[in-house]
N, C-alpha and C positions, 0 to 999 in steps of 0.2 A: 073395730076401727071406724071410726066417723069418714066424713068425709073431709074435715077440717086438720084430720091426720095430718102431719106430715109425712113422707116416706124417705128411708131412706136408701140409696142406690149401689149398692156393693161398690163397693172398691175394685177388689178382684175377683176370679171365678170362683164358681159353685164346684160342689166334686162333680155334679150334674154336668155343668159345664165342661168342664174337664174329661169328664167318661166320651162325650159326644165328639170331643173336637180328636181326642186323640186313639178312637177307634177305631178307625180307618189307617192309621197311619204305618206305614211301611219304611221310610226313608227318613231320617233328621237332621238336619242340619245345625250343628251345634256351633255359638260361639265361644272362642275360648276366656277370655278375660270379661269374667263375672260368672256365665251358667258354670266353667267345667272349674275354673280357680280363681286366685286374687292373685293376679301375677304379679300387682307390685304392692304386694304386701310389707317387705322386707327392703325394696330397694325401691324407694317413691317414685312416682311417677311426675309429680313436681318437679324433684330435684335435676330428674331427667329433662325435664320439658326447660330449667332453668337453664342447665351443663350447655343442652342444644342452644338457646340461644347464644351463649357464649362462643360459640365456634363459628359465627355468624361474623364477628368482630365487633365493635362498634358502628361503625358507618353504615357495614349490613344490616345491622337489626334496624335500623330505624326506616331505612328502604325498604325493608321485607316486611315487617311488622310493625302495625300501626301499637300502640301502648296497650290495649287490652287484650292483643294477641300474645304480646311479651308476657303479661300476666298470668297466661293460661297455667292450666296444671297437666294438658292432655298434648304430649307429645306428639300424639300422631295429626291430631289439627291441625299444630304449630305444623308439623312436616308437609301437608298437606297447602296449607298457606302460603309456604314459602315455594313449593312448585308452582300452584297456580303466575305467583309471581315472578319468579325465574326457573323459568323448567331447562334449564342448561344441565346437559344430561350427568357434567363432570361435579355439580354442586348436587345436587341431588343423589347422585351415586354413592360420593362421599357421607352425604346425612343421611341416607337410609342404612348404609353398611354399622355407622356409627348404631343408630339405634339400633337395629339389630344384635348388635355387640351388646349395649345397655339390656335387651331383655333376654340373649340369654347370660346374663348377670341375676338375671332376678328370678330364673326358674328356680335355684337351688333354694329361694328363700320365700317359693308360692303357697300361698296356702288353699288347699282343694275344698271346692265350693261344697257346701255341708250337703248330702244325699245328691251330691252329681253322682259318683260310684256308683250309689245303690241304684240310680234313674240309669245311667250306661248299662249296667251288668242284667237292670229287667227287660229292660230292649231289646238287648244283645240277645238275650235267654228268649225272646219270641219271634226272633228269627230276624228285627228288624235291623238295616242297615246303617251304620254310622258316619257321619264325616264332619269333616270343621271345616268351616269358613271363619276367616280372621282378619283383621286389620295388623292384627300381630302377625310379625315374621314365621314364616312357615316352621324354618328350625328353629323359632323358639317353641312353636307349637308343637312340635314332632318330640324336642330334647325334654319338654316336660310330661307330655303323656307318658315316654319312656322311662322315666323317673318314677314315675308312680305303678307303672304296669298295665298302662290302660291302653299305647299302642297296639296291643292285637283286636283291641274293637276299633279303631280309626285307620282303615287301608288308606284312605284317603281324605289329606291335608292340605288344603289352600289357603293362603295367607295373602300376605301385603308385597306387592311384585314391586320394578323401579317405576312403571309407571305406577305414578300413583295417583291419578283420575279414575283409577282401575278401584280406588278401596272402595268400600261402604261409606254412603248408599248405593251406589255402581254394585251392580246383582253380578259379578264378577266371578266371584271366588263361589257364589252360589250357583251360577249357570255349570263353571267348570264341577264343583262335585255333582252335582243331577248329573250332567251328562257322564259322569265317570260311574255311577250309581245305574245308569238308563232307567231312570229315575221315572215314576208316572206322580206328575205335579199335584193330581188330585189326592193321593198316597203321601202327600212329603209336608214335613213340618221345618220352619226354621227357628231357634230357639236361641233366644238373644236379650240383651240387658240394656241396649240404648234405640232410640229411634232410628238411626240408623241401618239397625237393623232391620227394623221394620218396611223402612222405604227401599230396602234392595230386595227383602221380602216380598212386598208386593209386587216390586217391578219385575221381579221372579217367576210370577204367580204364583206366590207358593205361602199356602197359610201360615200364622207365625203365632207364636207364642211368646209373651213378655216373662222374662223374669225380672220382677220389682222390688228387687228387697229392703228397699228405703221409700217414705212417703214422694220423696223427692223424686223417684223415678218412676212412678205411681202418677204423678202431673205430667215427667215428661212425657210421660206413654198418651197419657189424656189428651194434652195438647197435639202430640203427633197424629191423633184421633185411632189409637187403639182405644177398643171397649175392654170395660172389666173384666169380660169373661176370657179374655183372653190376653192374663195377665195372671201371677203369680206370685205370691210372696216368697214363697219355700218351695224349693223341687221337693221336700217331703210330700207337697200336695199332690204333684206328679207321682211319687212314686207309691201312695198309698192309693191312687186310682190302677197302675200298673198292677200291683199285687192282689 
């Protein structure tokens, strides 16, 4: 290599990478929609995020939601949105109970994130501790592990509460499992597919791990200022460092 080389910078990590950051680790923190499944595979997450504004009425939505919020395709922003802007606890109740309802609709038609299982079942097998942290509803969390057979590795599930200043990036659902875990932070990994996760992660202090399975969440990690090393395409990369 000259010196007029160019280089080029990984993407995401090395198995090197990978062996370093997750040998120490005792505790993880999993999220569930993208590392453990595709919870709306079967029943969009659009169409949901559409339904919700409709229950807004007209006059509402234009109060709550400026136009490219209406556009969105992520329900829980949308729900998020419209608290910051009316957090009246009787509108809010109503549209969190609702979505809640929408995703568990959509467990029976998730599809499980490709070598999650085998990444749970090697962790589990080395003694280490599991739990979720979620923006999604806790029982929809709980009704799908249970579906699959993965609840006896998850004692403990934390989701999306009524307050919901409480979701991600708010280290919420991450502070309550460590402490249900008595978690040692230097030991815990959180293990997540959007930025969000990341920043309740850090505010956590608790190291994270991206899973990136499209170039597009490969940027958003970047932009979030995760490094490539700790970042992922495939939990397969995880799971053939575990093994």
């Amino acid at each position: 290599m000259t010196p007029d080389t160019p280089t080029t910078e990984p993407e995401t990590a090395s198995a090197e990478d990978l062996r370093k950051l997750l040998s120490s680790v005792r505790y993880v923190l999993w999220d569930l929609d993208g590392p453990i499944c595709e919870l709306f595979a079967g029943h969009s997450a659009a169409k949901i995020a559409s339904e919700l504004v409709s229950l807004l009425g007209p006059g509402e939505q234009f109060k709550l939601l400026p136009m490219e919020e209406r556009l969105s395709k992520d329900p829980h922003g949308m729900l998020a949105a419209i608290s910051r802007r009316r957090p009246e606890a009787d509108l809010i109740v109503k549209l969190e109970e609702w979505l809640t309802g929408e995703e568990l609709k959509a467990v029976d038609s998730a599809l499980e994130t490709p070598h999650a299982e085998d990444v749970i079942q090697a962790w589990a097998g080395q003694g280490v501790q599991l739990a979720v942290s979620t923006n999604n509803s806790a029982r929809a969390a709980t009704a799908y592990l249970a579906a699959k057979g993965l609840d006896r590795f998850f004692p403990h599930v934390y989701g999306r509460t009524r307050d919901l200043r409480l979701m991600k990036p708010h280290p919420n659902s991450l502070s309550l499992a460590l402490d249900a875990m008595s978690a040692d932070l230097s030991e815990a990994l959180m293990l997540g597919d959007a930025p969000t996760d990341y920043e309740a992660a850090r505010t956590a202090g608790v190291p994270f791990l991206g899973y990136a399975c499209d170039p597009l969440k490969v940027q958003a990690f970047r932009k979030a200022g995760v490094e490539p090393s700790r970042m992922v395409r495939s939990l397969e990369e995880v799971w053939d460092v575990l093994r």
